[in-house]
C-alpha positions as CSV (number, residue, x, y, z in Angstrom):
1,X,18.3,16.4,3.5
2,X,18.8,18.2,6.9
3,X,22.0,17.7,8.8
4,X,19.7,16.0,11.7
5,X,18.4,14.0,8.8
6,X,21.9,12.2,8.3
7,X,22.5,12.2,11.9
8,X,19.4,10.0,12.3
9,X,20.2,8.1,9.7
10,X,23.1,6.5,11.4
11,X,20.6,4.6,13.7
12,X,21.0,0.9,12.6
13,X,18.4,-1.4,13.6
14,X,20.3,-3.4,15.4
15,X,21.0,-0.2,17.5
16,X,17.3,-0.8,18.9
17,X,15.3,-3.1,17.2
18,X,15.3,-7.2,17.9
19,X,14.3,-9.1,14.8
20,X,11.6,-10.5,17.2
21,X,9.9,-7.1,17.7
22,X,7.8,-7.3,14.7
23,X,5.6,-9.5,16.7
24,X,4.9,-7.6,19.7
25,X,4.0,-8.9,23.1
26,X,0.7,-7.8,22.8
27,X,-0.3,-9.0,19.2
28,X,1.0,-8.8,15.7
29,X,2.4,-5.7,14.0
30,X,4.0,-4.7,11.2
31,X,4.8,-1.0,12.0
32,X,7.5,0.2,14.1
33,X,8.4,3.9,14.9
34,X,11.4,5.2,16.8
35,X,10.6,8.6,18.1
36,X,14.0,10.0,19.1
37,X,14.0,12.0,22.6
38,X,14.1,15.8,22.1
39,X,14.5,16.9,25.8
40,X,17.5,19.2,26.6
41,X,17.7,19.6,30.3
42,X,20.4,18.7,32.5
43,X,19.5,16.1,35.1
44,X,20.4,16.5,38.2
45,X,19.9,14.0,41.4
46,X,16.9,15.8,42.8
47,X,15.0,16.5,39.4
48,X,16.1,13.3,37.7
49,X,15.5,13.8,34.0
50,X,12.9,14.2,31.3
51,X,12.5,13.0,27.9
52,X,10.0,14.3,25.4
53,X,8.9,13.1,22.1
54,X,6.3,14.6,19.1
55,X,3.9,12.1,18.5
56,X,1.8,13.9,16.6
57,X,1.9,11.4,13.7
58,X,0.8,8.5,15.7
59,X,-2.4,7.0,14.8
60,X,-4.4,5.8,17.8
61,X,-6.5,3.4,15.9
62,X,-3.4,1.1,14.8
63,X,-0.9,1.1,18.5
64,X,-0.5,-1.9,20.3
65,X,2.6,-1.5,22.1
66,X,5.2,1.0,23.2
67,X,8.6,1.4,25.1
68,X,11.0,4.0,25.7
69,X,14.7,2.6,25.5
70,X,17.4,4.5,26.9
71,X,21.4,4.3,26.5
72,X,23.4,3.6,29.6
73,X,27.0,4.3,29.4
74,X,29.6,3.4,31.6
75,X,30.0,5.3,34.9
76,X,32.1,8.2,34.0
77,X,33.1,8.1,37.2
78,X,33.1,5.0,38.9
79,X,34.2,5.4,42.3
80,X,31.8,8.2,42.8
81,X,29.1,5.6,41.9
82,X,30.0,2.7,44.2
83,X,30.5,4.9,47.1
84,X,26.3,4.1,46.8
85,X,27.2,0.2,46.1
86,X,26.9,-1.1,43.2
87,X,23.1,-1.8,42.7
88,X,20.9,1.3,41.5
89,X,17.2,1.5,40.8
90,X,15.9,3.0,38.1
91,X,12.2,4.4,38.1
92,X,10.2,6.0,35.1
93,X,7.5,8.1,35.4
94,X,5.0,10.2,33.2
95,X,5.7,13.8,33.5
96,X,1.8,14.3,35.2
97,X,1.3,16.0,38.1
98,X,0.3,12.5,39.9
99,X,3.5,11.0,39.0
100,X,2.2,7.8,37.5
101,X,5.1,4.7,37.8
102,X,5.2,3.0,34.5
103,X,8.4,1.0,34.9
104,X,11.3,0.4,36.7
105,X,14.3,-1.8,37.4
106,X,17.2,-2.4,39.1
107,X,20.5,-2.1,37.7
108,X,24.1,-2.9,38.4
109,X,27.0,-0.9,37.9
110,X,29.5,-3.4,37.9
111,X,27.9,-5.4,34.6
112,X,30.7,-5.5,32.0
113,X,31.2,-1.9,31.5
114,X,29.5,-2.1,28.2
115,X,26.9,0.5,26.6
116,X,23.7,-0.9,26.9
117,X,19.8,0.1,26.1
118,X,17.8,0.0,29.2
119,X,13.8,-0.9,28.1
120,X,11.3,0.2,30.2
121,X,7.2,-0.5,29.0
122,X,5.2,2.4,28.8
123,X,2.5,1.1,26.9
124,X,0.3,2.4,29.7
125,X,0.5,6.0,29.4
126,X,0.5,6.0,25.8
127,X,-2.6,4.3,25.7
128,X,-3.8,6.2,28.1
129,X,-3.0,9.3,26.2
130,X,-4.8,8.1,22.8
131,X,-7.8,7.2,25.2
132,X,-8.2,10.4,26.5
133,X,-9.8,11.9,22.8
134,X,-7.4,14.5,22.7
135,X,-4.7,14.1,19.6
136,X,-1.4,14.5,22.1
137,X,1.3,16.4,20.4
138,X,4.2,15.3,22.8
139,X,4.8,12.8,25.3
140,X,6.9,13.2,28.2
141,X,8.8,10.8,30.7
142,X,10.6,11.3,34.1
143,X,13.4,9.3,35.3
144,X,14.3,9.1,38.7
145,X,17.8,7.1,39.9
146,X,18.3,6.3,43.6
147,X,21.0,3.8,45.2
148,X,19.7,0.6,46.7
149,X,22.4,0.6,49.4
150,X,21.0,4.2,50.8
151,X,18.4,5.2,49.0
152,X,19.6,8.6,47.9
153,X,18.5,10.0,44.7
154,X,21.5,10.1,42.0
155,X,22.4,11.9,39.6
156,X,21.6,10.2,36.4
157,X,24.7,11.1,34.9
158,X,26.8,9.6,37.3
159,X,25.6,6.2,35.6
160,X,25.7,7.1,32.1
161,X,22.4,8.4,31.3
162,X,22.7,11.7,30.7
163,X,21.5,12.9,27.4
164,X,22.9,16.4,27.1
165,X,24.6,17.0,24.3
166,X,24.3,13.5,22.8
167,X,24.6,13.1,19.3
168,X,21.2,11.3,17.4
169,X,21.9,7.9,17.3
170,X,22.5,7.8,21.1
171,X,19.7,9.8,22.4
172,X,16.8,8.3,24.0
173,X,13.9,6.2,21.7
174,X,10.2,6.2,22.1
175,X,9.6,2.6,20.0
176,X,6.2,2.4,19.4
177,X,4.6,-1.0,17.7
178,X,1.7,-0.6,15.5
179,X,-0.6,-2.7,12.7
180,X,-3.0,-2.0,9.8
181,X,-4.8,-4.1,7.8
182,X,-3.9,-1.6,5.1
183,X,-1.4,-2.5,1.9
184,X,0.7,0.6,2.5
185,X,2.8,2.0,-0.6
186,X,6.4,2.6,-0.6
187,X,5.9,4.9,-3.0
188,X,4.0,7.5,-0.9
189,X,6.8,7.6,1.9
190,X,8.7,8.6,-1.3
191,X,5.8,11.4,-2.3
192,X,5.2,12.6,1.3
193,X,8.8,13.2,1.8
194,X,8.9,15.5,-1.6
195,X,12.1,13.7,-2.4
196,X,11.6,11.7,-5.5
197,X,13.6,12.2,-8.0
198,X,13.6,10.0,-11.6
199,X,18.0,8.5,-11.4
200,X,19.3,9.6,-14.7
201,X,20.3,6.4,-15.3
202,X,16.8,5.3,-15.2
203,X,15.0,4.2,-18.9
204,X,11.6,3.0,-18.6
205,X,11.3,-0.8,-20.1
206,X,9.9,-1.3,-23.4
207,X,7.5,-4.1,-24.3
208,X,9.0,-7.3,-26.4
209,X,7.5,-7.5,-29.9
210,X,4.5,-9.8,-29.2
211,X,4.9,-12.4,-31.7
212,X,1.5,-14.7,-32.3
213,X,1.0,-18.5,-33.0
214,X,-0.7,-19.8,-35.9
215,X,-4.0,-19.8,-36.3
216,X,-5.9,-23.3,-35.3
217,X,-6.1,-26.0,-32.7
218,X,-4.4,-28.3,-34.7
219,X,-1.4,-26.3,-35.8
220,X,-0.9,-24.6,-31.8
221,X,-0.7,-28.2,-30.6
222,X,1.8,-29.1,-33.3
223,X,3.9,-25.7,-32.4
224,X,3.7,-26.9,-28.9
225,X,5.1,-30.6,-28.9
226,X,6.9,-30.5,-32.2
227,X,10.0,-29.2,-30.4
228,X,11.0,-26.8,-33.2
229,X,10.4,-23.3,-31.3
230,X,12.8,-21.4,-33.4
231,X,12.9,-17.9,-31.4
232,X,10.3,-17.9,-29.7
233,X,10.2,-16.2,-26.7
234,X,10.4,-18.8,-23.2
235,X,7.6,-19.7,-21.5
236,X,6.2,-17.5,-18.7
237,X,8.6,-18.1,-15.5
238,X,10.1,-15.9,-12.8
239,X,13.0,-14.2,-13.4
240,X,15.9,-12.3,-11.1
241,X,15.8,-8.7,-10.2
242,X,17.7,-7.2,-7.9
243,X,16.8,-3.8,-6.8
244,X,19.3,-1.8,-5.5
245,X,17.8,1.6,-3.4
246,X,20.8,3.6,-4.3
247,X,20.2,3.3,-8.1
248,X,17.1,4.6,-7.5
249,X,18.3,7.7,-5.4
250,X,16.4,5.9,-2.6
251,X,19.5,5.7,-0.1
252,X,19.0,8.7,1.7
253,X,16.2,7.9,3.5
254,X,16.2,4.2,3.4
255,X,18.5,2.5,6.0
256,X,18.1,-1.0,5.3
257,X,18.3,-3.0,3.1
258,X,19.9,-1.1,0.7
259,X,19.4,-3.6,-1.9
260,X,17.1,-7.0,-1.7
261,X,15.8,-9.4,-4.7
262,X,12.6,-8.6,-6.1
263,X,12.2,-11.4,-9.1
264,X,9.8,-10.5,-12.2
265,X,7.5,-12.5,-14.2
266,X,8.2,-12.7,-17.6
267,X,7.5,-15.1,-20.7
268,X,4.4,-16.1,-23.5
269,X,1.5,-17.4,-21.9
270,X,0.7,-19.8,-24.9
271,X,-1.3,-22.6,-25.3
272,X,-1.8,-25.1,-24.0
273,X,-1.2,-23.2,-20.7
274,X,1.3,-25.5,-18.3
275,X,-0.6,-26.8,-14.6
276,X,1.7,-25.0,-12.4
277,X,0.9,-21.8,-14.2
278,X,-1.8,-22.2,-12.2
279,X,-4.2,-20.3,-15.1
280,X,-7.3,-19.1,-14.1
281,X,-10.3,-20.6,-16.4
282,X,-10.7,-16.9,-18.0
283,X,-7.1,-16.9,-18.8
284,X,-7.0,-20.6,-20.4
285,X,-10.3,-19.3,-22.7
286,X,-8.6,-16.2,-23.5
287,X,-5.1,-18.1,-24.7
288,X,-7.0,-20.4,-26.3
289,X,-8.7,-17.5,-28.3
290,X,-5.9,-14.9,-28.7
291,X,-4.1,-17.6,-30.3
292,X,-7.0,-18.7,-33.3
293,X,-7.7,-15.3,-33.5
294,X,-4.8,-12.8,-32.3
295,X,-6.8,-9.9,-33.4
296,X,-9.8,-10.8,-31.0
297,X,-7.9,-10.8,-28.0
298,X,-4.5,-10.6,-26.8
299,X,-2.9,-13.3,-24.9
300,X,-3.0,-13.3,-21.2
301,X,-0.4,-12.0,-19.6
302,X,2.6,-13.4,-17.3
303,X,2.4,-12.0,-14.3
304,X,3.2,-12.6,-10.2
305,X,0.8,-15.4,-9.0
306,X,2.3,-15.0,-5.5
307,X,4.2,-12.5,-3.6
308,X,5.8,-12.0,-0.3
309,X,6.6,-8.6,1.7
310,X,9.6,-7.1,2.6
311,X,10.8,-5.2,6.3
312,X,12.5,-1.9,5.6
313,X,14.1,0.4,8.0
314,X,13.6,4.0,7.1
315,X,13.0,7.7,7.9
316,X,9.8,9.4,7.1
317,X,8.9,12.5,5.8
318,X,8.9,13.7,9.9
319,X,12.4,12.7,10.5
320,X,11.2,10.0,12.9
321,X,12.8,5.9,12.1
322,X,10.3,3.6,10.7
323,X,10.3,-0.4,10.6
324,X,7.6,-1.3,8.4
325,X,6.6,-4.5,6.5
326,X,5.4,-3.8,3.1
327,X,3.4,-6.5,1.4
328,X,4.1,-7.8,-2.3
329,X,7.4,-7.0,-2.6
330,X,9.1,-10.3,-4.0
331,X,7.9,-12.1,-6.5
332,X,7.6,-15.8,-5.4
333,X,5.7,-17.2,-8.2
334,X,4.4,-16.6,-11.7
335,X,1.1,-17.3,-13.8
336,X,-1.1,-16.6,-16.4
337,X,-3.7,-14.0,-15.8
């Protein structure tokens, strides 16, 4: 992986992302993209400063929201600053030759003297961009900072927002909130990327010896409630399974979780199949069968009857940060199928 790679990989989601996020303002989503800024200039109080981000990956069908959130330091030079007061506005623009406002608000330099991520919406010239038919390959922004006391434009360095020379984690994010209907695969973030690798450590599991019941009604009813099971195998029921990313060579590109419990289904589906197996009416008849006549049919299977998705935090095969929800990742129950 590339050195900027690692860099970005220090981003924590709790760097920029608010476990409320996933729901958007605007509607439900289960995407989320940080595209991090790539502008080099060196603001100055006249020019203000830029920030530009590919987008080349976005998908204009799936958007529904998008802000830029940008790191404010402490004044590196705070006396300098209040000579202006201590308010300062801050104004974002798009980098068009109109000059279009998409956000701004006022800040105070006086506010704890803490690093803090200012979030501006600029859902409107990103939508405006997908509208226009033409597949934009960057996005730009302007920011201009002025003192409420005098209105003079300011340097945006002298309140901490330069972004020269800033390593990754600190630079400037596009976050962009998206949602498909789609059941997207893990697995191809782990193709696309050209990454995958099988651990060493890794041995594929083997199938239990099936063992089958006795033939007839009357003797799978006695096997059942006679209480001598011998060693036979338990009945189908979750199990735990904790997968661990790092085992699996997976920690270079996924930032969290690194590990999160997954469950399995495992057990015989004999008869008579239990209630809260919930079997389906094919898979009763097929138990039934399999066990009279195990060479007709096998048994039905024990498998997840119910499953619940996952958030991970990520970077894709483009080197941007990814929050995605990815259905049927935990097991929550088990049936017979």
């Amino acid at each position: 992986m590339s050195s900027e790679s690692k860099q970005t990989s220090k981003i924590k989601d709790s760097d920029w992302l608010h476990p409320t996020d996933i729901n958007g303002s605007r509607g439900f989503t289960n995407t989320i993209t940080g595209f991090v800024d790539k502008g080099k200039d060196r603001p100055s109080s006249q020019r203000g400063q830029h920030y530009t981000f590919d987008v080349s990956s976005l998908n204009k069908d799936e958007l529904v929201e998008a802000e830029l959130r940008i790191l404010r330091k402490p004044a590196p030079d705070l006396p300098t600053v209040l000579s202006g007061g201590n308010l300062y506005s801050l104004r974002l623009y798009s980098c068009s030759s109109h000059m279009q406002l998409l956000d701004s608000r006022t800040v105070e330099v006086l506010d704890g003297g803490l690093p803090k991520w200012e979030v501006f919406d600029v859902w409107s010239s990103i939508e405006a961009c997908m509208r226009s038919g033409v597949e934009p390959l960057q996005v730009c922004f302007h920011l201009l900072v002025s003192s409420e006391l005098n209105k003079q434009p300011v340097n945006p360095l002298l309140l901490g927002l330069g972004h020269h020379d800033l390593p990754q984690q600190q630079r400037a994010l596009l976050v962009v909130f998206s949602h498909t209907d789609t059941k997207d695969s893990l697995f191809k973030e782990v193709l696309d990327g050209g990454e995958f690798e099988r651990p060493q450590s890794f041995k594929p599991w083997t199938n239990p010896e099936k063992k089958h019941l006795p033939h007839g009604l009357r003797a799978l009813f006695k096997r059942s409630f006679s209480g001598r099971s011998g060693r036979r195998r338990p009945r189908c029921s979750r199990k735990p399974l904790l997968v661990n990313f790092k085992d699996l060579g997976w920690d270079d590109w996924i930032i969290a979780p690194l590990n999160y419990e997954a469950h399995y289904c495992d057990g015989v589906c004999d008869f008579p199949l239990r209630s809260h197996l919930e079997p389906t009416n094919h898979a009763v008849i097929q138990t039934l069968i399999s066990s009279m006549e195990p060479g007709i049919s096998p048994p039905s299977c024990c498998v997840p009857s119910s499953l619940s998705p996952i958030s991970i935090l990520y970077i894709d095969s483009r080197n941007n940060v990814v929050y995605k929800q990815y259905e049927d990742m935990v097991v929550e129950s088990c049936g017979c199928r």
